[in-house]
Every structure is written in C-alpha cells, then in structure tokens.
C-alpha positions as CSV (number, residue, x, y, z in Angstrom):
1,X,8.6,54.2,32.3
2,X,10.8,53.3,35.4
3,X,10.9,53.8,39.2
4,X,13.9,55.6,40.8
5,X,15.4,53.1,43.4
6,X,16.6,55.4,45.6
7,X,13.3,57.5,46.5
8,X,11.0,55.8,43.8
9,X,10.0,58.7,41.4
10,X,8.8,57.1,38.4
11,X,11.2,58.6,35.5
12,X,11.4,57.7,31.7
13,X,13.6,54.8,30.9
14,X,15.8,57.0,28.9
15,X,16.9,59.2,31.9
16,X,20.2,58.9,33.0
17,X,20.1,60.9,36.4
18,X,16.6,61.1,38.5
19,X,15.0,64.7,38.7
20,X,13.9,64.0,42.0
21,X,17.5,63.2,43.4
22,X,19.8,63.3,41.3
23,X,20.6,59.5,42.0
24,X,22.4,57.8,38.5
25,X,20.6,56.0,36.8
26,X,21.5,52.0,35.7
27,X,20.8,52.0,31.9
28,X,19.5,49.1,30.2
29,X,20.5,48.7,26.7
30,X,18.5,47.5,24.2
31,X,19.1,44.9,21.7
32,X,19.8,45.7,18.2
33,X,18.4,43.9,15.6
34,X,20.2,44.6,12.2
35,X,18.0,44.6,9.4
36,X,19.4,41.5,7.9
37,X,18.3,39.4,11.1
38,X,14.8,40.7,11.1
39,X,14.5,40.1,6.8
40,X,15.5,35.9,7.6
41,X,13.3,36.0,11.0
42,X,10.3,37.5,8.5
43,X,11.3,34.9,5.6
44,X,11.5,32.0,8.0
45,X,7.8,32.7,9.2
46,X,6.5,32.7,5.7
47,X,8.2,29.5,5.1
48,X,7.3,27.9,8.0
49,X,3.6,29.5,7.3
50,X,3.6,28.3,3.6
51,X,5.1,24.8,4.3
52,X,2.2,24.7,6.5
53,X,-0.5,25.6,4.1
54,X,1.3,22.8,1.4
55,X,1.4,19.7,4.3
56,X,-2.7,21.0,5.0
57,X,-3.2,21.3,1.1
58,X,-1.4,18.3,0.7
59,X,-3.7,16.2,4.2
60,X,-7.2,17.4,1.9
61,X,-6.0,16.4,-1.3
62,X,-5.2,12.8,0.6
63,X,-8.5,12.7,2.2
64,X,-10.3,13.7,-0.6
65,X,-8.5,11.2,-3.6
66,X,-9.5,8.2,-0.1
67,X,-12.9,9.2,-0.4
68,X,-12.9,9.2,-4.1
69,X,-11.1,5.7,-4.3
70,X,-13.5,4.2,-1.6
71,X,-16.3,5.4,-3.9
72,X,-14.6,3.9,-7.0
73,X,-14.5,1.0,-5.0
74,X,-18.1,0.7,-4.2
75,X,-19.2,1.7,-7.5
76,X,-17.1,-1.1,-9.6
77,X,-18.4,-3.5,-7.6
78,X,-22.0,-2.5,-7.9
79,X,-21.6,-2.1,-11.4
80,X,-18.6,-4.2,-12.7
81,X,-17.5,-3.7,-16.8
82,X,-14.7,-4.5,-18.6
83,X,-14.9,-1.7,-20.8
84,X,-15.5,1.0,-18.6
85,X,-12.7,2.7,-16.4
86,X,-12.6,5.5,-13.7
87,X,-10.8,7.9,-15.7
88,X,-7.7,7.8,-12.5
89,X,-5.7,5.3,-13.4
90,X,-4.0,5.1,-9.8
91,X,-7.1,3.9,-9.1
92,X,-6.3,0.1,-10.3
93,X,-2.5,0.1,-8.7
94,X,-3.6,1.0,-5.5
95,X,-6.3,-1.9,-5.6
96,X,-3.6,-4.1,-6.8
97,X,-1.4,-3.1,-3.9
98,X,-4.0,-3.6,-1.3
99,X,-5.1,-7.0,-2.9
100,X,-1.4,-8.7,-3.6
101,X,-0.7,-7.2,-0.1
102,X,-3.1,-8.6,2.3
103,X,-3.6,-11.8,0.0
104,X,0.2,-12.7,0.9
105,X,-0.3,-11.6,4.8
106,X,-3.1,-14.4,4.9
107,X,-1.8,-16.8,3.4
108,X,1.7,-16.4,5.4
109,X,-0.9,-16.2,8.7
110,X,-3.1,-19.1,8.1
111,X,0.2,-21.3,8.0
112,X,0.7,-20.2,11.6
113,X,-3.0,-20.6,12.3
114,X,-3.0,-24.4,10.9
115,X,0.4,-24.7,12.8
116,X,3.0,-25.5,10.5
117,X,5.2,-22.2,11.7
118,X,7.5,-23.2,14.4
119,X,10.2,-20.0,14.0
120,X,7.8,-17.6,16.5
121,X,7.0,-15.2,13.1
122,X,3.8,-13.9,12.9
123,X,4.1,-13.7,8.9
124,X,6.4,-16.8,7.9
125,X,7.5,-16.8,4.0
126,X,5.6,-13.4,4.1
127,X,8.3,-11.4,1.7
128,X,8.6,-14.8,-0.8
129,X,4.7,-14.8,-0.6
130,X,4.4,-11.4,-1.4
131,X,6.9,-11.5,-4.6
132,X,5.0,-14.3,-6.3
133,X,1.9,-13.4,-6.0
134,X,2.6,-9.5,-6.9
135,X,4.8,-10.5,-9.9
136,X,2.1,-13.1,-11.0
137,X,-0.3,-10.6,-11.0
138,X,2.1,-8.2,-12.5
139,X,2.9,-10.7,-15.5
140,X,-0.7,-10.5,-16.1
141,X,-1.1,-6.7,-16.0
142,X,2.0,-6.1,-18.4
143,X,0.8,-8.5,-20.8
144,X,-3.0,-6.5,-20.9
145,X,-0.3,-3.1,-21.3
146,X,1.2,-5.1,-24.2
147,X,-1.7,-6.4,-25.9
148,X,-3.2,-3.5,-26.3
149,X,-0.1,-1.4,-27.3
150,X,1.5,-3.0,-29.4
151,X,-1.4,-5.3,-30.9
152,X,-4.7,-3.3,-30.7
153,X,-2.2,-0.3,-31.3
154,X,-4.1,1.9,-28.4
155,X,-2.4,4.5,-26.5
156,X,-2.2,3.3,-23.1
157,X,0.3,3.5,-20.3
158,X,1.1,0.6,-17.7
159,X,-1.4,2.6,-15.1
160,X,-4.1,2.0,-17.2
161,X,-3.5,-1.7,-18.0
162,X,-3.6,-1.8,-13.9
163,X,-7.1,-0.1,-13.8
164,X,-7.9,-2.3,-16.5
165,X,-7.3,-5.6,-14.5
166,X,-8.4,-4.2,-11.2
167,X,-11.1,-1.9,-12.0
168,X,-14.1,-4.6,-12.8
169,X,-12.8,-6.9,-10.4
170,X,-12.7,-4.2,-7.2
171,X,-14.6,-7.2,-4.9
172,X,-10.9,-8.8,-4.6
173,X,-9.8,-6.0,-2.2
174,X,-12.8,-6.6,0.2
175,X,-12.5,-10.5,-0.1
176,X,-8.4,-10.0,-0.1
177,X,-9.1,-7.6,3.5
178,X,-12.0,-10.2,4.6
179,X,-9.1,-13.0,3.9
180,X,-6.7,-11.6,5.9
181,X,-9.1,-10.8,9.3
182,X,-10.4,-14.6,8.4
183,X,-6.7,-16.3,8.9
184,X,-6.7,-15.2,12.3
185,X,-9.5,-17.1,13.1
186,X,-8.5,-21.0,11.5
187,X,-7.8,-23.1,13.9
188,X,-8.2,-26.2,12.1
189,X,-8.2,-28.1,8.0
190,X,-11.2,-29.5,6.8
191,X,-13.0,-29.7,9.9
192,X,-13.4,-25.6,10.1
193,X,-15.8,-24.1,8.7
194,X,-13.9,-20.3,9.1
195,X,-10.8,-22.3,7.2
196,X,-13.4,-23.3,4.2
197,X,-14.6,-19.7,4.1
198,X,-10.9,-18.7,3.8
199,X,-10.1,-21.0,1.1
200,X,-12.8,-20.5,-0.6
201,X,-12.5,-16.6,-1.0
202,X,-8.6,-17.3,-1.8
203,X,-9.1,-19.4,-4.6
204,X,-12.2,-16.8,-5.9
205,X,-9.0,-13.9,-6.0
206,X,-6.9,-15.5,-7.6
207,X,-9.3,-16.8,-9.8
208,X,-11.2,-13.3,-10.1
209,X,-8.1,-11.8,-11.5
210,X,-7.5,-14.5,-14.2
211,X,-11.2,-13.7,-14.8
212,X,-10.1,-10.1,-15.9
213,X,-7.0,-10.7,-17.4
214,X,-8.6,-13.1,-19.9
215,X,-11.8,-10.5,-20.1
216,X,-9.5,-7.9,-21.0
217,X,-7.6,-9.6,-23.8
218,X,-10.8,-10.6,-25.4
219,X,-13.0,-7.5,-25.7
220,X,-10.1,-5.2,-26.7
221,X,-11.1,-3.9,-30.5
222,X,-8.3,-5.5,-33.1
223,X,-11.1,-4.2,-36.2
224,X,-8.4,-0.8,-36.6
225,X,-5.3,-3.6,-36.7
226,X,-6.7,-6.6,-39.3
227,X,-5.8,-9.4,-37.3
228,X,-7.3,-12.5,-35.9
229,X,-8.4,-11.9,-32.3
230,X,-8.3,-15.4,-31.7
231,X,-4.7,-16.4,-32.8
232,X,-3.7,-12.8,-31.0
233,X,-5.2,-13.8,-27.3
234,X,-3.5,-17.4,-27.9
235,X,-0.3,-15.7,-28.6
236,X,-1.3,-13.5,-25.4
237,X,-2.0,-16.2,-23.0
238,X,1.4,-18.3,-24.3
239,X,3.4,-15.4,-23.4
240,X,1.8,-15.4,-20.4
241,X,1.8,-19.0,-19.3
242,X,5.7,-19.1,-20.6
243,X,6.3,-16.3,-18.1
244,X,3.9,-18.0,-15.1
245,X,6.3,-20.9,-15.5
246,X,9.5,-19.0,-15.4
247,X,7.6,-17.3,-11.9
248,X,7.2,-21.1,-10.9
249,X,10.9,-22.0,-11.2
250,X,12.0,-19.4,-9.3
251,X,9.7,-19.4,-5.8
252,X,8.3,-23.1,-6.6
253,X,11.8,-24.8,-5.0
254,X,11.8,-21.9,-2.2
255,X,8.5,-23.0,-1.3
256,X,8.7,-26.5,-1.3
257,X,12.1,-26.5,0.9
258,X,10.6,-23.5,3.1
259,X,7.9,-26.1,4.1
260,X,9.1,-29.1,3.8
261,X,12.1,-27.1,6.9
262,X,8.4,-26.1,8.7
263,X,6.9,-29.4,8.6
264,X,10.1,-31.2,9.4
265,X,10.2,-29.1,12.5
266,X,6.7,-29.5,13.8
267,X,6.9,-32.8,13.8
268,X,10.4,-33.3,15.1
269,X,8.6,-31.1,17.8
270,X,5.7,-33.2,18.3
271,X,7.2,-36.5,18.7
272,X,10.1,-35.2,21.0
273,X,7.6,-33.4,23.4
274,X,5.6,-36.9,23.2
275,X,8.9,-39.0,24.5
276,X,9.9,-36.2,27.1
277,X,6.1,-37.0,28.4
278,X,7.1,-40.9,28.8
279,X,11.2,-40.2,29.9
C-alpha cells in the first residue's frame, strides 16, 4: 500500500490514477529477476553454505587428530617400546618435524646467546642447521624403511619407518621444545648452569634418536628371511655411516667457514671498540 501525494488517500501500489482525486499516479517498477539469476544466487548460497560445513568439518578433524597426537605423545613417553606403534603413522613425521625443527632453532639461537652472531639475525645458519640435522635424521629413518623392506621383507611404507624411529623416543620433542625456550636464556659457556642444561638435553636428542635407530634395526624379525641379523645391521649401520659422511662433506666446510666469518667478526669487533676506547 501507498499514500496519494496530492490529498493522501492511501491506494494500492498498483493504481495508476487515485480514486479519491484522480491525481496520476508515479509507478514504481519492480525489478525482474529472470529465473537464471535466482538458480546461480540459490547455488552460490549452497556453496558458500557447504564450503562452510567442509572448512568446520575440516577445523574438528584438526582439533581432534591434535588432541589424539598430544595423547600419543604422552603415552609413548610413559610407556616407550620399540615394537609397538600407534597405528597413525603421521604420528612419527610430525614428531620428527617438530623435533629436527626446534632442535635447529636452538642451536642457531644459542650462537646468538653465547655471542658469536654479529649479522643482527635472530636465527644465524638457521636454514644450513636445519638441512643437516633433518637429512641426518632422515638418513636414519630411510635406512629403518630399507631394512625392513627389503631385508626383513615386511610391508612398510616410509611413514611407518618415521613412527618407527619417533614413536618410542616421543621425550625428544618435549626436550627439542624445552631446548629451544632454554637458548634464550644462555648467557654464558661453562660458567652457566642454563647453558649446561642446554647441552646437556641436545646431546640426549641426538643421542636418543641414534638410540632408536640402532633399536629398530636390531629387534626387527629376519627368522622369515634366513639371514644373519648381525652381518645384516653391520651392513645397515655402514650404509648409514657411508651416507653420515657424505652429509659431513657437504654442510661440514659451510660450517666451519660460516663460523670461522662469525668469530672473525666478533673479535675484529671487540678489539676495534677496545682501541676507539683509548683513540
């Protein structure tokens, strides 16, 4: 309904002249929606509704697999086998993700901590730090996948030789987190007690993961395969070793020249702020 402007009957909105007064009507058209617009407006709601309800579906499946890992987590390190796995084999990347991760961000830290990073990075060496460490703990990994594939004759996939490693050894990505907080606290070498703390739980990952990867090799069953288990983990570990080294001429020299350039520079530092103090 509508008022008449002229003496303010109230008319429908499809009369063209008012009753009242006869006065002409302004019409107001409607918009037409053709069929075809109002199908795609229709579609693009239930898209937009159904790519909603895949991104929530999506958010809980998240939440719930963290939960699940975190109590994976606490469970493996409560109650530690090699032998026994969690049945999601993502399980042991992730941990080897987090651990190679936040291993390499504290040990790049710490060197700005003790003071031999002169460049202004927070992380120096952190992507060089990173590789070797990943790929050292990869080596070890693909070996375990080989091992039992093509030795003990087992089907397994690379995931599972990662939740093999990982899985009885899950205390390296609370010590590799702990590590990591720890670095930001050294302010000294031998004299700090936080730096021993930090050593100390550095040298237990990496030797925690050797720990596993020599575990692993050992109690996987060779009685289906009729070979010697101890001439097979030899022929394991010299693969292994052979591939370390190759991992050792390759970041070793970066290293080496990487600090020797960070050294070179605090000290060149040092001394010249010690003569502009006497100029």
């Amino acid at each position: 309904m509508k008022f008449c402007p002229k003496c303010g009957k109230e008319i429908s909105e499809d009369i063209k002249y008012c009753p009242g007064c006869g006065a002409e009507q302004q019409m107001v058209e409607k918009p037409v929606v053709s069929i075809q617009e109002t199908l795609s407006q229709k579609a693009a709601k239930l898209e937009s509704s159904e790519t909603y309800r895949q991104t929530q579906e999506k958010v809980g499946q998240f939440s719930k697999e963290s939960k699940n890992y975190f109590g994976f987590l606490v469970s493996a390190v409560k109650n530690p086998d090699l032998k026994k796995v969690s049945g999601i084999a993502y399980f042991g990347l992730v941990s080897f993700l987090i651990v190679t991760l936040f291993l390499a961000l504290a040990i790049s830290r710490s060197l700005v901590s003790m003071g031999l990073s002169v460049d202004g990075k927070a992380f120096p060496m952190i992507m060089e730090l990173f590789l070797w460490i990943a790929l050292s703990a990869f080596v070890k990994v693909a070996i375990v996948f080989g091992y039992n594939r093509f030795i003990a004759k087992q089907e397994v996939t690379l995931l599972n030789a990662f939740e093999k490693v990982f899985s009885p050894i899950s205390v390296t990505v609370f010590a590799s987190l702990a590590a990591f907080v720890l670095s930001f606290a050294i302010t000294g070498l031998t004299n700090d007690f936080i730096f021993k703390i930090f050593f100390f739980l550095v040298i237990a990952i990496f030797f925690l993961i050797d720990f596993s990867y020599l575990g692993n090799l050992w109690v996987t069953d060779l009685s289906q395969t009729n070979k010697n288990k101890v001439y097979m983990v030899l022929l394991a570990l010299v693969v292994g070793m052979l591939l370390q080294y190759l991992l050792v001429r390759i970041f070793g020299q970066v290293f080496a020249n990487q600090l020797a350039t960070m050294i070179e520079r605090m000290v060149t530092n040092t001394f010249g702020g010690m003569l502009n103090m006497f100029n």
